[in-house]
C-alpha positions as CSV (number, residue, x, y, z in Angstrom):
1,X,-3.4,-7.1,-65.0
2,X,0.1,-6.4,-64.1
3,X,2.0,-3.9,-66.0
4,X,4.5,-6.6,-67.2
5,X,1.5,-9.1,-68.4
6,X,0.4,-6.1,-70.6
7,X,3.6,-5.3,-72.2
8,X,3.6,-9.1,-73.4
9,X,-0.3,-9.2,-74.1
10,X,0.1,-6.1,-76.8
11,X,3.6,-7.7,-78.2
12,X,2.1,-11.0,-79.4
13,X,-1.3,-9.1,-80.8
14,X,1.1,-6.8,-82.4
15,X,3.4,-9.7,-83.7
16,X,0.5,-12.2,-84.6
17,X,-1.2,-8.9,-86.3
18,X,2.4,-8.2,-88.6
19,X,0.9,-11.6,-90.8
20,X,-1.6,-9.3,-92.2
21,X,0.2,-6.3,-94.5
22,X,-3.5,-4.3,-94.2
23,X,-3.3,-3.9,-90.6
24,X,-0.1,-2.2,-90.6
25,X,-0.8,0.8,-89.1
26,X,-1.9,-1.2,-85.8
27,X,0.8,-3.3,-85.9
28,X,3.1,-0.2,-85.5
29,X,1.0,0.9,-82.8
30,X,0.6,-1.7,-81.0
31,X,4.3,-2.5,-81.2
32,X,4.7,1.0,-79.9
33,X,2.3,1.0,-77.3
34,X,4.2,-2.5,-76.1
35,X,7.4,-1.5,-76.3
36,X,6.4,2.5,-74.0
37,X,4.8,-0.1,-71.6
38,X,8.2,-2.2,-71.6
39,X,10.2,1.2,-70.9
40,X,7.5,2.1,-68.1
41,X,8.1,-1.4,-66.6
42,X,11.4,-1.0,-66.6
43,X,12.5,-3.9,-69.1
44,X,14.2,-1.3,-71.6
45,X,16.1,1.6,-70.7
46,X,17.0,4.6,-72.7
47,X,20.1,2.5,-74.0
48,X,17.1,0.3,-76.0
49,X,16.4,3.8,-78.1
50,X,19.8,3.7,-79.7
51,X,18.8,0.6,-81.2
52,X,15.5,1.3,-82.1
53,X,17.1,4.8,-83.8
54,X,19.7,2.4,-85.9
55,X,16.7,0.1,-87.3
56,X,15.1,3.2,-88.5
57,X,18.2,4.9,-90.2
58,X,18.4,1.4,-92.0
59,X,14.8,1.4,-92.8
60,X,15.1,4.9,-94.3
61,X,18.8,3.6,-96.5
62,X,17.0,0.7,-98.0
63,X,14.4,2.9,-99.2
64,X,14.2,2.0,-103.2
65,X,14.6,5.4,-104.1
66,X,18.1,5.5,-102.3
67,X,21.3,5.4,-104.3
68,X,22.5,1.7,-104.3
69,X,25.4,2.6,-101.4
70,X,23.0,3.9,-99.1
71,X,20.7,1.1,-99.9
72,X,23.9,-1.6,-99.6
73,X,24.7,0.2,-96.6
74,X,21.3,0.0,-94.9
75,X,21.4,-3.7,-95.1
76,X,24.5,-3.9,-94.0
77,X,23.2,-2.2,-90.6
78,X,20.1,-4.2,-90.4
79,X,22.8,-7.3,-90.4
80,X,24.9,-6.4,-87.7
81,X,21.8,-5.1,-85.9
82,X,20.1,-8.7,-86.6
83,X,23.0,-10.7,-85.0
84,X,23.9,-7.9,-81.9
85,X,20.0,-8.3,-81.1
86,X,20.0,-11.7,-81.9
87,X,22.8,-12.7,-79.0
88,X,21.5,-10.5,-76.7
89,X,24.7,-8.1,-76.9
90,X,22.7,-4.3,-77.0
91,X,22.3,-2.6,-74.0
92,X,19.0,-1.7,-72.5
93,X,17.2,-4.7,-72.6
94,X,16.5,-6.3,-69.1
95,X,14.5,-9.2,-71.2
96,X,12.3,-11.2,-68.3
97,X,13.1,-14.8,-67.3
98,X,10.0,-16.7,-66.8
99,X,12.0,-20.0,-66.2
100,X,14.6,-21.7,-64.8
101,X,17.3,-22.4,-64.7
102,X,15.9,-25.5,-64.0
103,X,15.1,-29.1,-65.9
104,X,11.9,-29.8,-67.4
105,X,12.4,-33.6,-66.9
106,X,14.8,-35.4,-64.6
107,X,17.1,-36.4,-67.0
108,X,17.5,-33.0,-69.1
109,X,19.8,-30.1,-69.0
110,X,18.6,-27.1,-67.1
111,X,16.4,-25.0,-69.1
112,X,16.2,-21.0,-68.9
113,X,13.0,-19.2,-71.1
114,X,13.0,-15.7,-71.6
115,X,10.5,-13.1,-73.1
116,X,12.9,-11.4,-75.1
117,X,12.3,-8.0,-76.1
118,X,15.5,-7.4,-78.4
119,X,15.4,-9.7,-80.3
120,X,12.0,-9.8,-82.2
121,X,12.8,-6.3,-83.3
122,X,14.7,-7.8,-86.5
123,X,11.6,-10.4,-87.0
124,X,9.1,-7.0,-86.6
125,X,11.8,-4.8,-88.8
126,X,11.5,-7.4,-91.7
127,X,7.8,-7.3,-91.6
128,X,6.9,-4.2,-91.5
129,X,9.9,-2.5,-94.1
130,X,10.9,-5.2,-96.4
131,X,8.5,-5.8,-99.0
132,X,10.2,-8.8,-100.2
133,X,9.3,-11.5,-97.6
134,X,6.7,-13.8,-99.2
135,X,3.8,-13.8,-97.1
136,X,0.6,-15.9,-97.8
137,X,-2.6,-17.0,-96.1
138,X,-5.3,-19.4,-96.3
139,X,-5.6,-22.8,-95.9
140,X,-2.9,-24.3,-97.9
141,X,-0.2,-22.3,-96.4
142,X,-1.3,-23.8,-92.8
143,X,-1.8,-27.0,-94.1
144,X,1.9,-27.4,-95.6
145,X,3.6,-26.1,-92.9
146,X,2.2,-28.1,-90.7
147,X,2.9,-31.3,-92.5
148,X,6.4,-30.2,-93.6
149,X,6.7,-29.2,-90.0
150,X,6.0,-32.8,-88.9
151,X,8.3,-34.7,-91.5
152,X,10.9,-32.4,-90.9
153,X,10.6,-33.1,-86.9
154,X,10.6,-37.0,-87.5
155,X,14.4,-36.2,-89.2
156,X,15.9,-33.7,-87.3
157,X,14.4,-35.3,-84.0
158,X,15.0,-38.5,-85.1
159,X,19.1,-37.6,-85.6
160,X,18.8,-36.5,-81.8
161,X,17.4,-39.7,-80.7
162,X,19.8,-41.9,-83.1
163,X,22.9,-39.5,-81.5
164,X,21.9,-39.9,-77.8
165,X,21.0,-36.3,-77.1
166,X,17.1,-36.9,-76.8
167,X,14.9,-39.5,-75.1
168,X,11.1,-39.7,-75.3
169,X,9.6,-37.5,-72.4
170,X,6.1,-36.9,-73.1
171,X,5.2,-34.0,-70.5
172,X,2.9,-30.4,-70.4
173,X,4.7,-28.1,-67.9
174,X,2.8,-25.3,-66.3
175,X,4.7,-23.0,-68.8
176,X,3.7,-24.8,-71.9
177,X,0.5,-22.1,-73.2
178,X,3.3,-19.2,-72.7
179,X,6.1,-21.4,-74.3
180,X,3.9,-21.8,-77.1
181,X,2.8,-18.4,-77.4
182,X,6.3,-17.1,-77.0
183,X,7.6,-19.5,-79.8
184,X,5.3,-19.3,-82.5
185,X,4.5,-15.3,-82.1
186,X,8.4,-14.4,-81.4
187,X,10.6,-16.7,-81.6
188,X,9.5,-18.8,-84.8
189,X,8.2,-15.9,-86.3
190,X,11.4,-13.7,-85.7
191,X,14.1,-16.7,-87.5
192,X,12.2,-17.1,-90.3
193,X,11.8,-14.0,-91.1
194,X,15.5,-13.7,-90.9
195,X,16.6,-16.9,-92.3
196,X,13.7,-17.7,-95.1
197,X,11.9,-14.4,-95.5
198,X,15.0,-11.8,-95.9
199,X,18.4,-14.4,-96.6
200,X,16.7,-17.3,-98.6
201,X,14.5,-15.2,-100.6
202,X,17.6,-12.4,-101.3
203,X,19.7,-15.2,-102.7
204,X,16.6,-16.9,-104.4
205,X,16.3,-13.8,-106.2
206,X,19.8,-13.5,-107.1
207,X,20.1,-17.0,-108.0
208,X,17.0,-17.5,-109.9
209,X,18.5,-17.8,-113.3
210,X,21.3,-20.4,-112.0
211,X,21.0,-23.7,-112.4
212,X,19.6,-25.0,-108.9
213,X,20.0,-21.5,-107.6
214,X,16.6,-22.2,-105.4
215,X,17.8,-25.5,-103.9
216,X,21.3,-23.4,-102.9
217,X,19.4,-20.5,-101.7
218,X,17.7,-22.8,-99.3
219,X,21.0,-24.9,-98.3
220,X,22.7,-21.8,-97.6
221,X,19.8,-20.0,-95.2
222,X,19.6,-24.1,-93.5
223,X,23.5,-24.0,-93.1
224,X,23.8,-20.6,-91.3
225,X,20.6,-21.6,-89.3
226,X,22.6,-24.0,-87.8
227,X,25.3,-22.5,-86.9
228,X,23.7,-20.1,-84.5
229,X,23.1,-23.0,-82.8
230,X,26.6,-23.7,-82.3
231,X,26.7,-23.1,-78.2
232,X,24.4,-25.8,-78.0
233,X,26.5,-28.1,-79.9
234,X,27.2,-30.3,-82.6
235,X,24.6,-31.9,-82.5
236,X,22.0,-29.1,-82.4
237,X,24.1,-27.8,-85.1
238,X,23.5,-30.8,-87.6
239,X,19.8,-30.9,-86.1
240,X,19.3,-27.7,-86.6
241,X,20.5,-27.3,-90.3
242,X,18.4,-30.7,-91.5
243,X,15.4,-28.4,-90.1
244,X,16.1,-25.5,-91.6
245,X,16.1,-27.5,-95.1
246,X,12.4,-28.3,-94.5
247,X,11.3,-24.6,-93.1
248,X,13.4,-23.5,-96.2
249,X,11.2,-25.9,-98.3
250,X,7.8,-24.8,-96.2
251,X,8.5,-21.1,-97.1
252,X,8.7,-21.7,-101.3
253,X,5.5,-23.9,-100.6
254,X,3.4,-21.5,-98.6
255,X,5.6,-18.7,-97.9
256,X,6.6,-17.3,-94.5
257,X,3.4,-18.0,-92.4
258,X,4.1,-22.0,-93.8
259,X,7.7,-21.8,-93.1
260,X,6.2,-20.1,-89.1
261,X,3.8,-23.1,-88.9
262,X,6.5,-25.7,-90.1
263,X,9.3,-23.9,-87.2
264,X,6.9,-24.5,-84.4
265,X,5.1,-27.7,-85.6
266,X,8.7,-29.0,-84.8
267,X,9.5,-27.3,-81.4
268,X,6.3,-28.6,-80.4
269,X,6.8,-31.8,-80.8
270,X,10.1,-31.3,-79.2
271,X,9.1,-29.7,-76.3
272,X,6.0,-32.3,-75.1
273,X,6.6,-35.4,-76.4
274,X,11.0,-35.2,-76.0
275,X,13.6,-34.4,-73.8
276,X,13.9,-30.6,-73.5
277,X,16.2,-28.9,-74.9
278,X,18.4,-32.4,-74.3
279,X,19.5,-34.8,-72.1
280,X,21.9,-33.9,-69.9
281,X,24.5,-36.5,-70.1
């Protein structure tokens, strides 16, 4: 086993432990023992520790026993830390391409994957400091995600299809078990934790005793999830925002591991059965 293959073996055990609040002690050490590998590989340099250093300092202000300030100031620093991460703007992360870029179907835009190391570290900083993100297991939690997963892919893939940006391409590229991996452990798993565990819940909370306060908590976390998707368009925007609505729905049903389940039911269905990520016209 290369050095590379085990920095990404530890990360998703690490990331598929965080679901599980009683094995947080190996989730931080297997997160550390990925992320040592990664510097040893060479895929962070000591730039990465600056970063690392800022999501403790915010972990430490948010603390409840802070004074509010500190507490309003921590967040504030997990936020900008979110989106720097989130667009790939900190230094020392060398994130590996795996792909591309290259079309996965004749007719599609070229498509780049990365493993992203920078990232995931909001998605991993949620789950392991803030208390608040609704987590629950069992059946029913896998069950509705799923299912609000599908309905949610048959309108947001549906408004790609009806707008000319997707075709059906059924296909299973030689990178689909480490697109799927990738997606549900770190990709889905890091935006909802963002998006439904830390901003819908926060303003769920706040607006609990308003009337409709949970349908605007949800339209709010939906309409910021699609903007990030602005550089891919309008279109990805609008298709983007319908689908947050539905993993904004799958989290109050079954909390954060429905609202995972419901993220990547949707990709999934996206990436093998229609044009990926769209068609290039």
């Amino acid at each position: 086993m290369s050095l590379t293959t085990a920095v990404w073996t530890i990360i998703f055990l690490a990331a598929a432990s965080l679901f599980w609040p009683r094995l947080r002690a190996l989730s931080v050490g297997l997160l550390g023992a990925g992320y040592l590998l990664a510097l040893m590989a060479g895929l962070l340099d000591w730039r990465a520790l600056i970063a690392l250093a800022l999501l403790l300092a915010a972990a430490y202000a948010i603390a409840p026993q802070r004074a509010r300030p500190l507490r309003i100031a921590g967040h504030g620093m997990f936020v900008a830390m979110a989106l720097v991460l989130g667009f790939h703007a900190m230094p020392g992360f060398h994130n590996l391409r795996v792909f591309g870029p290259a079309p996965l179907t004749p007719d599609a835009v070229p498509y780049t994957m990365y493993l992203n190391l920078d990232k995931p570290l909001a998605g991993f900083w949620l789950l392991l400091v803030w208390p608040a993100v609704c987590l629950r297991r069992g059946a029913w939690s896998w069950a509705r995600g799923l299912s609000i997963g599908l309905l949610t892919a048959v309108v947001s893939l549906g408004l790609g299809l009806v707008l000319g940006k997707l075709a059906f391409a059924p296909k299973w590229p030689d990178l689909a078990w480490l697109w799927m991996l990738n997606k549900l452990l770190v990709v889905c798993l890091t935006e909802e934790a963002l998006f439904r565990g830390y901003l819908q819940e926060a303003l769920s909370r706040r607006f609990a005793e308003r009337p409709h306060g949970e349908a605007f908590a949800i339209g709010v976390a939906a309409a910021l999830f699609g903007v990030v998707h602005a550089p891919a368009g309008l279109v990805y925007v609008l298709a983007a925002g319908l689908a947050g609505v539905g993993y904004g729905l799958a989290y109050r049903q079954g909390g954060l591991q429905a609202a995972v389940l419901a993220h990547f039911a949707l990709n999934l269905v996206h990436f093998t059965l229609f044009t990926y990520p769209m068609l290039a016209s």
